[in-house]
C-alpha positions in Angstrom: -37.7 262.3 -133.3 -35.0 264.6 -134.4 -32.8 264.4 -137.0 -29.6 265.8 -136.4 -25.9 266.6 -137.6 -23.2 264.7 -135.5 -19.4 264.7 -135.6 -20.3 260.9 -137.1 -22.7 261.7 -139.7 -26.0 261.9 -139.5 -27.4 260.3 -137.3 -31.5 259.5 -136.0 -32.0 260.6 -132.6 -34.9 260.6 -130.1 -36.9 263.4 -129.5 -40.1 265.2 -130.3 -39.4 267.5 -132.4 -38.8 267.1 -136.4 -35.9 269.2 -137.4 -34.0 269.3 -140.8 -30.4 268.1 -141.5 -28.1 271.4 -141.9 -28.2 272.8 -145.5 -31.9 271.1 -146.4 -34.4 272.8 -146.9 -38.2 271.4 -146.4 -38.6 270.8 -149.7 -35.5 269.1 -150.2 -36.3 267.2 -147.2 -39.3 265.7 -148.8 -36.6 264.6 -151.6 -34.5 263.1 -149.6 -36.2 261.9 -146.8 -36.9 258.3 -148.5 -32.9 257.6 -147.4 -32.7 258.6 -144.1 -33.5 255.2 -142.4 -30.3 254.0 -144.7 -28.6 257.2 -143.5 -29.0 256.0 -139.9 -26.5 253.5 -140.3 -24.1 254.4 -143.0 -21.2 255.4 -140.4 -18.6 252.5 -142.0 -17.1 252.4 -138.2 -20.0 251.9 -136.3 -20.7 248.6 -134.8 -24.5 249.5 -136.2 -23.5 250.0 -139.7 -21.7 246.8 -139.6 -24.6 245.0 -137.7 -26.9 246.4 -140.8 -24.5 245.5 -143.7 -24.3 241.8 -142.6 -27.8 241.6 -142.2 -28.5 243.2 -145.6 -25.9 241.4 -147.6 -23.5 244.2 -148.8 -22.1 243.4 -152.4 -18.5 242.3 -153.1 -17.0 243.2 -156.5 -14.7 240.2 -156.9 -12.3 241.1 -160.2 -11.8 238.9 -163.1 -10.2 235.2 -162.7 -7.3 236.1 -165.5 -4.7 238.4 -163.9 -2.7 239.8 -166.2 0.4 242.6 -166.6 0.6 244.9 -169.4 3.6 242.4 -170.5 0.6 240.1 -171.6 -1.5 242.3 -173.2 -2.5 246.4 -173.2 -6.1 248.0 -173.4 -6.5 249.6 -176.8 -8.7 251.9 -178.1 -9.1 254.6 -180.9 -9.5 258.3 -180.8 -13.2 258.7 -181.8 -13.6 260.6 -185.3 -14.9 263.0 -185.9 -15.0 264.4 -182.0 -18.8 264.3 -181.0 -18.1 265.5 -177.6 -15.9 268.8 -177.0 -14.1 268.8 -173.7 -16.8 271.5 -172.0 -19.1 268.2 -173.0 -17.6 265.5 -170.9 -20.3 265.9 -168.8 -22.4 264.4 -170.5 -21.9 260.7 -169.5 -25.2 259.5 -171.0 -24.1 260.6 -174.2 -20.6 258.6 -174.5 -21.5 254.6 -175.2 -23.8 256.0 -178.3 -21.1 257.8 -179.8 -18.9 255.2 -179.4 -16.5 256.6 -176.5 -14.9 254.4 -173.3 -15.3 251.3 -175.6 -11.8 249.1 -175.7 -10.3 245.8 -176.8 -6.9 244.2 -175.7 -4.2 244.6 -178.0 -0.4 243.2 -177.6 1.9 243.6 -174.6 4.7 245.5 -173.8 7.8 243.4 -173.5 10.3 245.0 -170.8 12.8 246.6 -172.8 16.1 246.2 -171.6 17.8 250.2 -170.7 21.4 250.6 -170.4 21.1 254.6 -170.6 23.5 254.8 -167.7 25.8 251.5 -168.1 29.4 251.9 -169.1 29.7 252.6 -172.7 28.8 249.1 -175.0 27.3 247.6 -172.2 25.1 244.8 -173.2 23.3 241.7 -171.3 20.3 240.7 -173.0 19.6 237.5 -170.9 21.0 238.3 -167.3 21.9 235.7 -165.4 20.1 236.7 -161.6 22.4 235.7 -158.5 19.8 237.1 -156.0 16.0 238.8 -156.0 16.5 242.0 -153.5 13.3 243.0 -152.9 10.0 242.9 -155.1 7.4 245.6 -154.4 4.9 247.6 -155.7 3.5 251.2 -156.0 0.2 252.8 -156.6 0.0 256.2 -156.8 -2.6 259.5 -156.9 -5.9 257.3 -155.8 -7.8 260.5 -155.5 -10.4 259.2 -153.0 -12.9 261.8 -153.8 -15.7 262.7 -152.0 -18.0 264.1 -154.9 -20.7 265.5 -152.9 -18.3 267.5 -150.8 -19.5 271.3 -151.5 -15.9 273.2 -151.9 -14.5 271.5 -155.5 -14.1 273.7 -158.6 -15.7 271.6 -161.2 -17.9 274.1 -162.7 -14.2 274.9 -164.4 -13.9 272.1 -166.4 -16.9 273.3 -168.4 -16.5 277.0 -168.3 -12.4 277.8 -168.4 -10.8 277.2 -171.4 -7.3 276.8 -170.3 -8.4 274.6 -167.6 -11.2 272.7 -169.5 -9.2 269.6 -170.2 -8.1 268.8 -166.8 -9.8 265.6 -165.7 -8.2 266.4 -162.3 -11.2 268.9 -161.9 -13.9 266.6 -163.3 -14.1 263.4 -164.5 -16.8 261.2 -164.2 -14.5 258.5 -162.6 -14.9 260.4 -159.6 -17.7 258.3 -158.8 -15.8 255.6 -158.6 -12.4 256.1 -157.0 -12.8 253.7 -154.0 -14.0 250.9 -156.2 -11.2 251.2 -158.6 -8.5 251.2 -155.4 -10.4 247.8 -154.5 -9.9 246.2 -157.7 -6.4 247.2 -158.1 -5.6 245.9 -154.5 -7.8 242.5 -155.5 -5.1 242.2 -158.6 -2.1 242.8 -155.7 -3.1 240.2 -153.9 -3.5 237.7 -157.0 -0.1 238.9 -158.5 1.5 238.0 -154.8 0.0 234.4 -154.6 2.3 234.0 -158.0 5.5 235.7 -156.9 5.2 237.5 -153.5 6.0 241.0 -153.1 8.0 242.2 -149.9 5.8 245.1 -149.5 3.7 248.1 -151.2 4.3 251.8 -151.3 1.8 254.0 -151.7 3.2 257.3 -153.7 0.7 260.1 -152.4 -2.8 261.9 -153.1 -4.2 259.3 -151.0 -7.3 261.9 -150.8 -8.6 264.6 -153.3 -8.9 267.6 -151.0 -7.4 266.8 -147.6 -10.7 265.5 -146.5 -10.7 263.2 -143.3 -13.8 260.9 -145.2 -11.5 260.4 -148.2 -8.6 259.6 -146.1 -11.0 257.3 -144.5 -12.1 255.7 -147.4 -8.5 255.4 -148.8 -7.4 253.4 -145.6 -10.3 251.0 -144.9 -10.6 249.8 -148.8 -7.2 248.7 -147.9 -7.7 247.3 -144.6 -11.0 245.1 -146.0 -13.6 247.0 -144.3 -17.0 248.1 -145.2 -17.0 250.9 -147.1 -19.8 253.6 -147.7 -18.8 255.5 -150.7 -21.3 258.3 -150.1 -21.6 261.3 -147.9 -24.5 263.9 -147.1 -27.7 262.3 -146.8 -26.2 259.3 -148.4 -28.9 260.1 -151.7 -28.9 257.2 -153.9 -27.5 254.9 -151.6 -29.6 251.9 -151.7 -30.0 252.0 -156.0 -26.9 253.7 -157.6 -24.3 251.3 -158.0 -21.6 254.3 -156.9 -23.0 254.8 -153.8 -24.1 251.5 -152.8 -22.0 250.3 -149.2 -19.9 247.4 -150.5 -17.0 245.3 -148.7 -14.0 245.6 -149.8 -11.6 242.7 -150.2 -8.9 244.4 -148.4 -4.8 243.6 -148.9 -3.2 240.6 -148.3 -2.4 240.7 -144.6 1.3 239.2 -145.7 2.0 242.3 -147.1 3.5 245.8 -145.2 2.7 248.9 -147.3 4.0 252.2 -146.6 2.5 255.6 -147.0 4.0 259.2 -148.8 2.5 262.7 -148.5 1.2 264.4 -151.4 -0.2 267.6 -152.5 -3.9 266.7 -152.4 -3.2 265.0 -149.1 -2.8 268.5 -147.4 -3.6 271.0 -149.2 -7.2 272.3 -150.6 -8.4 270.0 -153.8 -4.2 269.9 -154.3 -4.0 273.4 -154.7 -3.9 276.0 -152.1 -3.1 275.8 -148.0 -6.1 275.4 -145.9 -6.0 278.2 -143.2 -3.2 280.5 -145.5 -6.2 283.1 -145.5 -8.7 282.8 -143.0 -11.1 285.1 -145.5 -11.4 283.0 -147.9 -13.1 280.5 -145.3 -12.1 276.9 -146.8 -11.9 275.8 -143.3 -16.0 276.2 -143.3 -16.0 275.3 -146.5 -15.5 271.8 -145.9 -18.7 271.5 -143.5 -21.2 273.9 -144.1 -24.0 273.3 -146.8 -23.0 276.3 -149.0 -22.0 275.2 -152.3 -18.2 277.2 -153.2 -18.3 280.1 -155.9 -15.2 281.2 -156.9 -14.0 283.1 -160.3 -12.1 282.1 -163.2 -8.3 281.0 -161.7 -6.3 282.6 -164.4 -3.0 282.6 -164.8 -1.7 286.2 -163.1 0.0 289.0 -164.9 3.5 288.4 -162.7 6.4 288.2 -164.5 7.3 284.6 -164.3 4.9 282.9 -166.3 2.0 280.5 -165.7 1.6 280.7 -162.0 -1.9 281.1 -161.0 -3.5 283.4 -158.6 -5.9 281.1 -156.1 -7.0 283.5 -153.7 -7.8 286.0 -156.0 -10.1 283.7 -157.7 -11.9 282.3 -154.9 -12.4 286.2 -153.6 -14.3 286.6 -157.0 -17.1 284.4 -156.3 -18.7 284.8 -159.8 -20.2 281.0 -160.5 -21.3 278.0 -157.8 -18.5 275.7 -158.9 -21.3 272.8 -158.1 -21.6 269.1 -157.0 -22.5 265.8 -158.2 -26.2 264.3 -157.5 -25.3 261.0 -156.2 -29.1 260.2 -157.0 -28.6 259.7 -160.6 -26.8 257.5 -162.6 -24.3 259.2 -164.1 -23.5 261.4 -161.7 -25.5 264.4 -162.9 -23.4 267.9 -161.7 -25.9 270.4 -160.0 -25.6 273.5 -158.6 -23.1 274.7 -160.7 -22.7 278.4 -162.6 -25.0 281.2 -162.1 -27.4 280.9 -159.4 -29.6 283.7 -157.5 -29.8 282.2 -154.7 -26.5 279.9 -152.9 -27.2 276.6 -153.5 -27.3 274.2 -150.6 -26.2 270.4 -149.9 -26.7 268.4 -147.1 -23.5 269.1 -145.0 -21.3 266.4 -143.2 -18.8 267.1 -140.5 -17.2 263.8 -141.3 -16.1 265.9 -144.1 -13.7 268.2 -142.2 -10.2 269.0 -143.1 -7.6 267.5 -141.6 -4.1 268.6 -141.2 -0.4 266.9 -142.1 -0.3 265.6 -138.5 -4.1 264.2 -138.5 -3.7 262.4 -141.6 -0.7 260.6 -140.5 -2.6 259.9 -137.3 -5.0 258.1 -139.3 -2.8 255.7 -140.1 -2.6 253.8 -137.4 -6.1 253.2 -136.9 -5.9 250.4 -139.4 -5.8 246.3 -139.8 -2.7 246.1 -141.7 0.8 246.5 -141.6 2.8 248.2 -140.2 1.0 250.1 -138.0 1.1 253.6 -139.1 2.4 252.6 -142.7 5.5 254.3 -142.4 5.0 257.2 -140.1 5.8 255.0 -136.9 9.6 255.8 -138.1 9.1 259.4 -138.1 11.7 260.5 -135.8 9.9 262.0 -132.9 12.0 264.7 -132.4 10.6 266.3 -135.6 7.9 268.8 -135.9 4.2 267.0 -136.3 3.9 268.1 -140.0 7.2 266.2 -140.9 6.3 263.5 -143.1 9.7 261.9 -143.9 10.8 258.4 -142.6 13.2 255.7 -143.9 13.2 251.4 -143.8 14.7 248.7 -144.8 11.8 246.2 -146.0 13.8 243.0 -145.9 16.2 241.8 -143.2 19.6 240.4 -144.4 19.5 242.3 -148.0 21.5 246.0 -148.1 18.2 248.1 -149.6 16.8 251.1 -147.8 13.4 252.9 -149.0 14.3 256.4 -148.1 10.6 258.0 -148.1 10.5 262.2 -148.6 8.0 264.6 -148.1 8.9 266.6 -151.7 5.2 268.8 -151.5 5.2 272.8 -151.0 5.0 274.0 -147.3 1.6 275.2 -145.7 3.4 278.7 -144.6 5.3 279.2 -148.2 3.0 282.3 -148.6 2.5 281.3 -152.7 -0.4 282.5 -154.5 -0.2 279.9 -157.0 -1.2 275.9 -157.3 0.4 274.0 -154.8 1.6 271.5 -157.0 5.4 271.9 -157.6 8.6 270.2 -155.8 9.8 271.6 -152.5 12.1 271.2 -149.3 12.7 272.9 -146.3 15.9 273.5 -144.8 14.9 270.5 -142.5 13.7 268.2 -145.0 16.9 269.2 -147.4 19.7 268.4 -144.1 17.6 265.3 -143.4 18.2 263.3 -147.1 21.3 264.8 -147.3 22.0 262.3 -143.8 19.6 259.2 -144.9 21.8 259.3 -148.3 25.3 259.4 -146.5 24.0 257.0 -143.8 22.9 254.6 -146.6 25.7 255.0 -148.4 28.6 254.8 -145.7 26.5 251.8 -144.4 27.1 250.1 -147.6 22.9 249.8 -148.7 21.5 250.2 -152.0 19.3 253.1 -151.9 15.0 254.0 -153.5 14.0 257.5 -153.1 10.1 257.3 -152.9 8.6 260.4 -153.3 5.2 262.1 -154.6 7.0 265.3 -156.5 9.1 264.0 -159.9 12.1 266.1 -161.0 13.6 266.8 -163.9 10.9 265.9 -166.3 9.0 269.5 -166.5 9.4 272.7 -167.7 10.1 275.3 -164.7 8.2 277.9 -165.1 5.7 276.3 -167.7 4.2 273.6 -165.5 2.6 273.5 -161.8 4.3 269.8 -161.1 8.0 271.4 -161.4 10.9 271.8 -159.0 9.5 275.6 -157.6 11.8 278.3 -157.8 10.7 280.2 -154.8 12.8 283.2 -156.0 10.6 284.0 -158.4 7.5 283.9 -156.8 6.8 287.3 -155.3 4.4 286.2 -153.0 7.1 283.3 -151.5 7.9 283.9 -147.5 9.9 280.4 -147.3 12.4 279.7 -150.1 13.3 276.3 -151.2 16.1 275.1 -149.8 18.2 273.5 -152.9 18.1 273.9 -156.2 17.3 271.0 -158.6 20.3 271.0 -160.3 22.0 271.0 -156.5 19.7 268.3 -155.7 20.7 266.0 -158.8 24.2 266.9 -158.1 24.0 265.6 -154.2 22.0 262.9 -155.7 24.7 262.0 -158.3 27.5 262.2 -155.1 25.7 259.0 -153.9 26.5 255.9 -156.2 24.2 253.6 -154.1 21.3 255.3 -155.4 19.0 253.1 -157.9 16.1 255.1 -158.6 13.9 258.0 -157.7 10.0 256.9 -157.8 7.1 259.2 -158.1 3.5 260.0 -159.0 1.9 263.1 -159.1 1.8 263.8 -162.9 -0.8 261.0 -163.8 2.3 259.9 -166.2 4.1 256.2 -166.8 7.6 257.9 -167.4 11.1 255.9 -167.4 13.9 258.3 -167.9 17.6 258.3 -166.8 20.0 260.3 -165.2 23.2 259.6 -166.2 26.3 260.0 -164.6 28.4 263.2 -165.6 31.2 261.8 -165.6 31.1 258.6 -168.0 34.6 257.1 -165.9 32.3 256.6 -163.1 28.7 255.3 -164.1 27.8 254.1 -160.9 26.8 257.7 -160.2 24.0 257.6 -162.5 20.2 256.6 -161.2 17.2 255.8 -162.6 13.9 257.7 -162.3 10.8 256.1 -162.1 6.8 257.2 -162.2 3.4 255.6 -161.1 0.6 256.7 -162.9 -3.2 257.6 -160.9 -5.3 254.6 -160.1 -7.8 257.1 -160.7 -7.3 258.6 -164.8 -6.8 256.5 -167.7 -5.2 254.3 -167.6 -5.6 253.8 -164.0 -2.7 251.5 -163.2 0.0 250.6 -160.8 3.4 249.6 -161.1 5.5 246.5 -160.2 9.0 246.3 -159.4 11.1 243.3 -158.7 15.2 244.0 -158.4 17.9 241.8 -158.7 21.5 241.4 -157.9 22.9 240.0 -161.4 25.8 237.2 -161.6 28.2 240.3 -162.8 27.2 242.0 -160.0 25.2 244.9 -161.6 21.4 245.2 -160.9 18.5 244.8 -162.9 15.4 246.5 -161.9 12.6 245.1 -164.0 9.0 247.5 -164.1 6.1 246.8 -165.3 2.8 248.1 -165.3 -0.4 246.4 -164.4 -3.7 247.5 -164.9 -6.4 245.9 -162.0 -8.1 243.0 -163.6 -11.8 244.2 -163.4 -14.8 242.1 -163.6 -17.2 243.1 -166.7 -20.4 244.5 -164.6 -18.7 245.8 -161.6 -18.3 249.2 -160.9 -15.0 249.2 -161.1 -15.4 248.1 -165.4 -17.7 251.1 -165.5 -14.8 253.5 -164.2 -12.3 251.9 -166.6 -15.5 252.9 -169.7 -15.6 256.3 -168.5 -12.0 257.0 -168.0 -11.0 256.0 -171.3 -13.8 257.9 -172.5 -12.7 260.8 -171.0 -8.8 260.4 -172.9 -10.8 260.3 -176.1 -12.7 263.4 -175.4 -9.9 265.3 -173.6 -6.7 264.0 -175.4 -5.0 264.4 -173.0 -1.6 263.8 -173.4 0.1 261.0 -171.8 3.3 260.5 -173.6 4.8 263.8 -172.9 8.5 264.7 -173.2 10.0 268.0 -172.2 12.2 270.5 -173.9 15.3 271.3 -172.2 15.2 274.8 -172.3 17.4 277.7 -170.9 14.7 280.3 -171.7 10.9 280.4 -171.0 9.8 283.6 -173.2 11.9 286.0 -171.6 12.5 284.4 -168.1 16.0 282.9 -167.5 15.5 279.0 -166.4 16.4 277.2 -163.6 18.1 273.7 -165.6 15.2 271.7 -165.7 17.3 268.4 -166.1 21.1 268.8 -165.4 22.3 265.7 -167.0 21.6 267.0 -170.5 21.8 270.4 -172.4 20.0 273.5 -172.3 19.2 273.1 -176.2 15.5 272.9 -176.7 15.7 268.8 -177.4 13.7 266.3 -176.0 14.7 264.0 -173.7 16.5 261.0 -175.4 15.7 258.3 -172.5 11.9 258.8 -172.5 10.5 256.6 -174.6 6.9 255.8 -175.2 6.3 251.8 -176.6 4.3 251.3 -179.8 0.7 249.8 -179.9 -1.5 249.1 -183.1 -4.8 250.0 -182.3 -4.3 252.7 -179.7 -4.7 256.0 -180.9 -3.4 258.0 -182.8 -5.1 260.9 -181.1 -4.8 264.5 -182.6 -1.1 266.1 -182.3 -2.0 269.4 -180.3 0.4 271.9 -179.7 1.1 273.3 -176.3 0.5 277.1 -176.8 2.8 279.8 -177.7 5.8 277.5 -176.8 4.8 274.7 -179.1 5.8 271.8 -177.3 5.3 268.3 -178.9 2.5 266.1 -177.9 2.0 262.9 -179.4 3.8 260.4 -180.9 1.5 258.5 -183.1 0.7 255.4 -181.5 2.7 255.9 -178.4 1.0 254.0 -175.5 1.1 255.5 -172.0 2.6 252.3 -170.4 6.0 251.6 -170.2 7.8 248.5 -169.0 11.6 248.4 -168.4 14.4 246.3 -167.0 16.8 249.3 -166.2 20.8 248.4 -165.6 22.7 249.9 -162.6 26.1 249.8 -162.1 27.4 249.3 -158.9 30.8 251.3 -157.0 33.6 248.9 -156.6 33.1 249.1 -153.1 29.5 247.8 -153.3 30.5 245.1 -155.6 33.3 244.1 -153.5 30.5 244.0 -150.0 28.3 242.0 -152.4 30.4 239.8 -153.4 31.2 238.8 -149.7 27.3 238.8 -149.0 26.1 237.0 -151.9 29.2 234.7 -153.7 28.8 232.9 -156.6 28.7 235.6 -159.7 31.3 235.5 -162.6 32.2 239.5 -162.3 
């Protein structure tokens, strides 16, 4: 027979002639050869993979029978002392149960606080009475479906650069488990709806790790219920590591519509750095071919605005194999990685191939649930294929529209540095400007969903800011407002509740009030999702009602997915925890309003309070007993606050919003009864 590479994974094909899979080599083979029959059928989409997985009883991974919000009670845990494991150590997952890392308890809830930040002046309603539930919904955010045998990640830098060495986004050992993890926290959905039914889910981007059409894959058929193979390659380890063992996934109630947002890692490299922006850096090939990636150091570059890397500098270095993880071990051991003499090889996969803006939203509509195409069915057709951007209203007969924006860098935008930071195009920037005045001249209450946050980083200082283009000196596109011209525009529009996000791993509430305290009702709320994949791998609910005095409440809470003890999914809670205690990283931030970064002149990184080197008053971080306190650290040479001690990294809210006369008065018609 031959063995050979297909467009569907490897498959077992007739012949006569015994050839090897691309990137083994005959000893390797020897290794792997054991998992080839396995191999055979581990296509999730074939009719002969399904055939198999009935026949062989794929596990399940039901979650726990008690369902419970962070309202009910919190995971706690303390910072291990003294540190046994530096962060170049986290690696070493055997290590962390004996020194007493990953291992929690439950400790109180967190009540939602009632926020007034931008109600009139004295406002106060401590038990509102509700006239009518609007919509109830919820988000999950920055999945990271990774494929961690894929040959083109950088986590060889977790362990060798010291600036980057506490970034879990690089490594983490919950990278094994990212599409166990989305299954559990969909299992929870579905038990939280039974209760009190949500309208629909929103999904708030980095659906995928690196843009990878497996991990899109993945991301989608966990949803949709379908078998799911977790593994790629040669499928190593697939019939005795509990990783990479084919499982079937629950899927989401089929009751409930979700909807889908771009982000960063959905389109660009690992989140970081346009595809095909230089053809000689080859990360097209990269994604297919055998070759583990080398790359250098990625440094921040000696241009005059500060902290913006270099990428393709670094990956034309090619100093150290940035490595993979052996999905025949246990923990996930990371080969190939540092120094080699000779370019170490995997077994490649075309199933891992890139895919671009317009293929990834062609994915999703191949899928079981609803709607199909998740959102980009309303992309108006007259847009080019990489417009991401689409508007609805989830529930007929109640004035709320989910205004959906693509807010991630462009492909052509000729940066150097991490593709992380807020961004629109001319098109992009003329098309909210028109959902916003058609929302509000069509008297609807209005959710900005988003993957990019604003307002609650330091430009210049951070990668997940608003990007001022006119200091990049490598930009070719410039962004086409300003984030204090956005917030203004966004301030012009009083029917605005809230902007959500993701893409900073971070649980933060804050507010934008109005600036003009006669008119409140141009103030709006702001609104993140943490990552389902990092500690402390949650999602968010929101339910938002009309009150009887005719302002609304939106009530938030957090919920972390009700794992099973035994299941993978418990073992990915272990390890990221673990991971925050050896890292500390922090996930309580709050940023300095500053006007000056060292030298450089600031755009206003949040226009609705001073320039003055203060924190921001409406992020707050709730109190535990028992979690933490971790170390306070210091953020470099501009000596930013960290930690609070015993802030938790959850926060739960019922956030006021006053209404515009005119909404009150079309509310009043639509829904009588209140005492305003």
């Amino acid at each position: 027979m031959t063995i050979r590479h297909s467009e569907k994974g490897l498959g077992i094909l007739p012949g006569n002639d015994l050839k090897l899979v691309q990137g083994v080599s005959r000893r390797q083979f020897l290794k792997y050869s054991g998992m080839v029959a396995l191999a055979a059928w581990a296509n999730p989409l074939s009719p002969e993979f399904a055939a198999a997985a009935l026949a062989s009883q794929v596990a399940t991974y039901p979650i726990d029978s008690n369902v419970l919000t962070t309202v009910d009670r919190t995971l706690v845990f303390p910072a291990v002392t003294p540190q046994l494991l530096t962060p170049p150590q986290l690696p070493q997952v055997a290590d962390y149960n004996s020194n007493g890392y990953g291992i929690y308890s439950y400790g109180a809830g967190i009540s939602n606080v009632p926020r007034a930040d931008i109600m009139p002046s004295g406002y106060t309603n401590p038990a509102p009475l509700r006239l009518q539930q609007l919509s109830s919904f919820f988000s999950i955010s920055d999945i990271h479906i990774t494929d961690k045998e894929a040959p083109n990640q950088m986590i060889y830098l977790q362990q060798s650069d010291p600036v980057l060495n506490t970034m879990s986004s690089i490594y983490s050992p919950v990278m094994l488990y990212t599409t166990h993890v989305l299954d559990a926290a969909i299992q929870t959905v579905n038990a939280l709806h039974q209760v009190s039914p949500f309208d629909f889910g929103i999904s708030l981007g980095d659906a995928c790790n690196s843009s990878q059409h497996n991990e899109l894959r993945w991301y989608i058929d966990v949803i949709d219920g379908r078998l799911i193979t977790p593994c790629s390659g040669i499928h190593l380890g697939m019939s005795t590591i509990d990783y990479q063992k084919p499982f079937k996934a629950a899927g989401l109630d089929k009751s409930i519509p979700w909807y889908q947002t771009l982000g960063n890692h959905d389109h660009f490299w690992i989140g970081t750095y346009p595809v095909d922006a230089d053809a000689s850096l080859g990360l097209r090939n990269s994604y297919i071919t055998g070759t583990v990636l080398a790359s250098g150091p990625l440094s921040v570059s000696a241009a005059d605005f500060p902290c913006m890397f270099d990428v393709p500098a670094a990956l034309k270095e090619r100093t150290s194999y940035m490595g993979v993880l052996d999905g025949s071990t246990p923990c996930g051991n990371i080969i190939d990685a540092g120094t080699c003499a000779v370019a170490p090889t995997v077994p490649a996969d075309r199933d891992r191939h890139r895919i671009t803006i317009a293929e990834w939203k062609q994915e999703f509509f191949n899928t079981t649930t609803t709607p199909v195409g998740h959102g980009f069915n309303l992309v108006d057709p007259s847009q080019a294929s990489d417009f991401a951007c689409y508007s609805f209203v989830p529930k007929s007969g109640i004035p709320l529209k989910i205004i959906v924006l693509d807010d991630t860098q462009s492909e052509t935008d000729g940066s150097h540095d991490i593709h992380g930071h807020g961004f629109l195009d001319a098109t992009r920037w003329a098309w909210l400007q028109n959902e916003l005045a058609a929302g509000q001249a069509a008297n609807q209450l209005m959710i900005i969903a988003a993957h990019v946050p604003i307002g609650v980083e330091t430009i210049g200082f951070s990668e997940v800011e608003w990007w001022e283009s006119d200091k990049d000196p490598n930009a070719t596109e410039q962004n086409a407002v300003s984030l204090t011209d956005l917030v203004s525009e966004l301030w012009k529009t009083p029917n605005l509740l809230l902007w959500i996000a993701g893409h900073r791993h971070l649980n933060t509430i804050k507010a934008f009030p109005s600036p003009d305290a006669t008119t409140p009702e141009q103030g709006f709320w702001h609104v993140e999702t943490c990552s389902l994949r990092d500690f402390p791998q949650q999602f968010r609910t929101f339910r938002i009602f009309l009150n009887a005095d005719y302002t609304v409440s939106i009530v938030t809470t957090n919920v972390d997915p009700a794992v099973a003890e035994g299941t993978p999914a418990a073992v990915s809670r272990s390890y990221a925890i673990a991971a925050e205690q050896i890292l500390s990283t922090n996930l309580t931030r709050n940023t300095p309003n500053l006007a000056t970064l060292g030298s450089i002149a600031l755009e206003t990184v949040d226009p609705s309070r001073p320039q003055d080197a203060t924190l921001d008053p409406t992020i707050k971080w709730p109190q535990v007993s028992g979690y933490g306190p971790f170390p306070s650290l210091q953020s470099g040479q501009y000596n930013f606050p960290v930690y609070a001690s015993n802030a938790y990294p959850s926060c739960n809210a019922e956030l006021f919003k006053q209404l515009s006369p005119a909404m009150i008065a079309v509310l009043k018609q639509q829904f009588p009864g209140g005492n305003a």
